[in-house]
N, C-alpha and C positions, 0 to 999 in steps of 0.2 A: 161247091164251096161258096161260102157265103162272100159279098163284098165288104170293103171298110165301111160305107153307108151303112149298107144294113148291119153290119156288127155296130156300128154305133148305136142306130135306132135302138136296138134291142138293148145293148146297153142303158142307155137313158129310159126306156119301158123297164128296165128289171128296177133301175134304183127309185124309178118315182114310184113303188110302193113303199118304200124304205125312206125315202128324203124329203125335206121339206120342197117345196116349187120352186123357194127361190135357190135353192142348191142344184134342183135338174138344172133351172134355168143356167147358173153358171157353169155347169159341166157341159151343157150343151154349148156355150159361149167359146168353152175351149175346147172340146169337139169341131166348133166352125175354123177357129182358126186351124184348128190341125188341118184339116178337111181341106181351106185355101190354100196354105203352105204347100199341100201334094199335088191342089192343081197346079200350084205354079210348076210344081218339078215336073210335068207332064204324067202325074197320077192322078187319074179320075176317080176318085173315092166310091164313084155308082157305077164302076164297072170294073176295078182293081179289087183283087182276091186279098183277103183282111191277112191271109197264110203268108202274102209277099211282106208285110211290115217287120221290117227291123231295125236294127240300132242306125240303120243310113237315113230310114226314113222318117225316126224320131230326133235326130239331127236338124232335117228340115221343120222341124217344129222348135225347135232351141235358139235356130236362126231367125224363126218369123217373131220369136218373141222379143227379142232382143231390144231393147226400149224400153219396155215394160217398167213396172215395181215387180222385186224379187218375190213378195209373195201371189203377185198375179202367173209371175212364169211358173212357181214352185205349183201350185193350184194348179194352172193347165197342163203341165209335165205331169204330174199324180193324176189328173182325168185321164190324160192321152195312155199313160201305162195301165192304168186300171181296165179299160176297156178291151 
């Protein structure tokens, strides 16, 4: 089973055939935060199964966003589901 790192990576390698640079760049930007928000909950992104992600653990991304501008959370919410 693959990890969420590597489902990510491959994610960000499928769409920078398709995206401009500065669009991977951003989805990789909310990618990292997804990515911190799991370490904090004690999910290693580079060794947690991408199979265990669900609505608990996109919750931990809704909270790390919190601050934000609505269109930077709506942006990282849409990368984190897409992937």
């Amino acid at each position: 089973m693959p990890t969420i790192q590597s489902a990510m990576d491959d994610y960000l390698e499928m769409i920078s055939h398709a995206r401009s640079p500065r669009t991977v760049r951003t989805y990789a930007n909310g990618l990292k935060v997804f990515a911190a928000a799991l370490r904090q909950a004690k999910l290693d992104p580079a060794v947690t199964e991408a199979a265990l992600l669900n609505e608990d653990t996109v919750k931990l991304l809704v909270k790390a966003l919190r601050g934000n501008a609505d269109s930077t959370q709506s942006l990282y919410l849409t990368t984190a589901s897409m992937f």
